[in-house]
N, C-alpha and C positions, 0 to 999 in steps of 0.2 A: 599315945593316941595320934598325934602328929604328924611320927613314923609309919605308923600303919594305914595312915590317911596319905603321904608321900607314897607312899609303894601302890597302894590303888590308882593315884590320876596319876602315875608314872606309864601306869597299864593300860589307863584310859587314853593317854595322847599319844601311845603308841599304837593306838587302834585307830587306823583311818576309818572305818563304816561306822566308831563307836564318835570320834570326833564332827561326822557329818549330820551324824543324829542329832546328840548336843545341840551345837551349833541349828542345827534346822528350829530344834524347839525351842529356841530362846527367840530364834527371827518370828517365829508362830504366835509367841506371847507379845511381843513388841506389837505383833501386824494387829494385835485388838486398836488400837488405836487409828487404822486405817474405816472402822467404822463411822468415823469422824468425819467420816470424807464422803458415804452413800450423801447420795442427793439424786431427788425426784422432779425433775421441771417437765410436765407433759401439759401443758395448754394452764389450765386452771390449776393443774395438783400441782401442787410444791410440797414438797415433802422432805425434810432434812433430820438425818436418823437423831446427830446429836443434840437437835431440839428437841426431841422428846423425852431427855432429864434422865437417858440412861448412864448421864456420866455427871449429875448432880449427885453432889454430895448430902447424904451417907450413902446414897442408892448404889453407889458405883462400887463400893466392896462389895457388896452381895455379890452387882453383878459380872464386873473381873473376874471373880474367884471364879464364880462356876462358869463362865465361860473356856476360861484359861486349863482350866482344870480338866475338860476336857480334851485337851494334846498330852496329857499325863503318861499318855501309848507310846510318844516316841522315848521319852526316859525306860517307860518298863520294858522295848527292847533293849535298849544300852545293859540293864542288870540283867536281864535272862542272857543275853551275850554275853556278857561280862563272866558270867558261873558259867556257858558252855564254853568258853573259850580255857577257862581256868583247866576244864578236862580234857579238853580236845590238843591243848597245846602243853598240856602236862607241866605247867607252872604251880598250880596248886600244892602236887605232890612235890615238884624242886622248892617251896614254900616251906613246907613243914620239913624237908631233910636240911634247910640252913637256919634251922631253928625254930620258927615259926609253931607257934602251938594251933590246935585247932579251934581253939576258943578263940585266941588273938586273929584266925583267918574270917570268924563267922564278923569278932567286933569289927574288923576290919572294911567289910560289906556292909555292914549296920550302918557305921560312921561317913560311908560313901551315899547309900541312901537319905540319910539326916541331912548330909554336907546338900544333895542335889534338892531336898525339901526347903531347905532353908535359902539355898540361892536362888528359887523359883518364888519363894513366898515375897522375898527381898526384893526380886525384878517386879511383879506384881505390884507391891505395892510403891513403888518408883513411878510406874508405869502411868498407876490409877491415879496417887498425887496431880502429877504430872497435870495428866487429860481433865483431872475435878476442877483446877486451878484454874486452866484454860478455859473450862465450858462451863462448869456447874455455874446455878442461880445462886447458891449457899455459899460463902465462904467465910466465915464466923467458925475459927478455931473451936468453940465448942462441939459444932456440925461437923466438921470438917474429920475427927479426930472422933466422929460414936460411929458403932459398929464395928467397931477394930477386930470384935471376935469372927466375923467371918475369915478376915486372915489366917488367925489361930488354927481354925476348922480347916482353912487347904492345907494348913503345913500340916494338922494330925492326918487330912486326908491322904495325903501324899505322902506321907512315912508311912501310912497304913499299907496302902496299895501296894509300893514300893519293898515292903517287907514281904508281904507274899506273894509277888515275883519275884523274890530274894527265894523265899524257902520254894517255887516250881522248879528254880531256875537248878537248884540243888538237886531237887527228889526227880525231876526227868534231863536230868544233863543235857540236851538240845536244844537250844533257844526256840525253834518252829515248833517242836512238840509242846514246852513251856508254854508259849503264845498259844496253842491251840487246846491246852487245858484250861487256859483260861479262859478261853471263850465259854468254853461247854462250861466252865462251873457256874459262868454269867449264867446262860443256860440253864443249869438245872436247879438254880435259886429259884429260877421263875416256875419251872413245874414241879418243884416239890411246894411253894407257895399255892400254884394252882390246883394242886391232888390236894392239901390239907384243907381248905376253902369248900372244897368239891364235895371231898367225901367224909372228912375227917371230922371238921368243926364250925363254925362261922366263917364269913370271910373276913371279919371284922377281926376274931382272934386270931384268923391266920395273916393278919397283916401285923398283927401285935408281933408274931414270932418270925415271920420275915423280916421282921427291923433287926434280931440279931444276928442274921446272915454275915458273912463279912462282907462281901460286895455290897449288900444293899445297906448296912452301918454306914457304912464309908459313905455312900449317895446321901446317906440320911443328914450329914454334916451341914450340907451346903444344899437346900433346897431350890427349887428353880424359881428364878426374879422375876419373872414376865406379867405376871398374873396383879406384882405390886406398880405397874408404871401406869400412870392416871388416865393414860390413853384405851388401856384393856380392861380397867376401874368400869371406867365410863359406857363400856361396848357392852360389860356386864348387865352394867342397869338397865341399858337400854333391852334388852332379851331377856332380863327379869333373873340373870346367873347373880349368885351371890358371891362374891370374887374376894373374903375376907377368909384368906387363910394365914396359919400361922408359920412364920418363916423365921422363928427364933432357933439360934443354937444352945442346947438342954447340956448339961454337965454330963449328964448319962447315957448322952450320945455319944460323947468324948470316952467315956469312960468302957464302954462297947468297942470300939475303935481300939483302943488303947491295951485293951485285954488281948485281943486279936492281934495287933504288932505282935507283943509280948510271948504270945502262943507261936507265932510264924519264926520268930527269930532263936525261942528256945527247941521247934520241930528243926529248925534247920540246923542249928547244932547237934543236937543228936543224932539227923541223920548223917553230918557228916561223922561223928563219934564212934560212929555204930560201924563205917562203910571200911574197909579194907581198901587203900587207897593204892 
């Protein structure tokens, strides 16, 4: 595994556009903590983002995770380039004639997706440490150390994702076209969501069956933190919104997620199995 993990970021840092990527989303995940820094002094308003307990602890993994989670784009070009380049520069097929199985080339992508999950979940929670320790009102090691599974949840989230821009990046060998199927399947989650609602059944069961989407599984991980900061609590009551929703990560959202990797990484082996290289 090692091996197969050396021969991928061997291909990686000999990619200047793939190294600039990298590099830019890790500066992207780092710069969360530049929110530290918004401040509002106009006459009477003061306003200072990090008083408002987004980086109190346990609050701050929910909210890291999903904010970080969204640059998760500039990694899925790195792997949609990374498979069109494997075709376009004819390494793949010199791959499997120096022995290379095509099993060992799919684990090999797998192992670089997992590697680039784990060292974004890693920076993440460095990062979030870090700025809780600094600012949070909480620092009582029991606090400080609940909520750990939203972590969990960006690293499933980000192998999920990551694996099926692993299997576009295979089934349309162009990195731009890969990117641009994916849009559309963001896409057409949402109108086949809005046709079954429409005409098919409730909107209620057709959100039940939107949650196994894969895109929308993936979202359903890490739900959005805004709604829990005492600030937007309180704007609730005052307008009479009822602002208690539920922002727990379920087992069988993981396990949704988890099936779908599983499904993308065994589609993309077959297509390559199948494909005359």
């Amino acid at each position: 595994m090692v091996r197969l993990l050396q021969i991928e970021f061997i291909k990686l840092l000999n990619n200047r556009a793939s190294k600039i990527l990298i590099s830019s989303y890790f500066v992207l995940l780092t710069s969360i903590a530049l929110i530290a820094a918004i401040k509002f002094d106009i006459g009477p308003v003061k306003f200072h983002l990090a008083d408002q307990g987004i980086f109190n602890f346990p609050y701050i993994w929910h909210f890291n995770t999903f904010m970080t989670a969204l640059f998760k784009l500039f990694l899925a070009i790195v792997i949609v380039s990374m498979m069109a380049n494997e075709y376009s520069n004819k390494t793949i097929k010199q791959n499997l004639i120096d022995g290379l199985s095509k099993k060992e080339f799919i684990l090999s992508k797998f192992l670089t997706v997992i590697s680039f999950s784990l060292i974004s979940t890693v920076f993440v929670f460095v990062v979030s440490l870090i700025l809780g320790l600094i600012y949070s009102d909480y620092n009582e090691i029991s606090i400080i150390f609940s909520d750990l599974e939203f972590l969990l949840a960006f690293f499933v989230k980000l192998v999920g994702f990551f694996s099926f821009c692993l299997f576009l990046g295979i089934f349309v060998k162009r990195s731009a076209f890969a990117l641009g199927f994916l849009i559309l399947w963001a896409i057409l989650e949402q109108i086949v969501f809005g046709l079954l609602g429409w005409k098919v059944m409730s909107w209620d069961a057709a959100k039940r069956i939107k949650d196994f989407f894969p895109l929308e599984s993936m979202t359903n991980l890490i739900k959005e933190p805004f709604t829990r900061l005492s600030a937007v609590q309180n704007i609730g009551q005052q307008i009479g919104e009822n602002m208690s929703f539920d922002y727990q990560v379920y087992w069988y959202e993981f396990l949704i997620v988890l099936l779908w990797t599983s499904l993308f990484i065994y589609l993309s082996y077959a297509l390559l199995k199948k494909r005359d290289l």
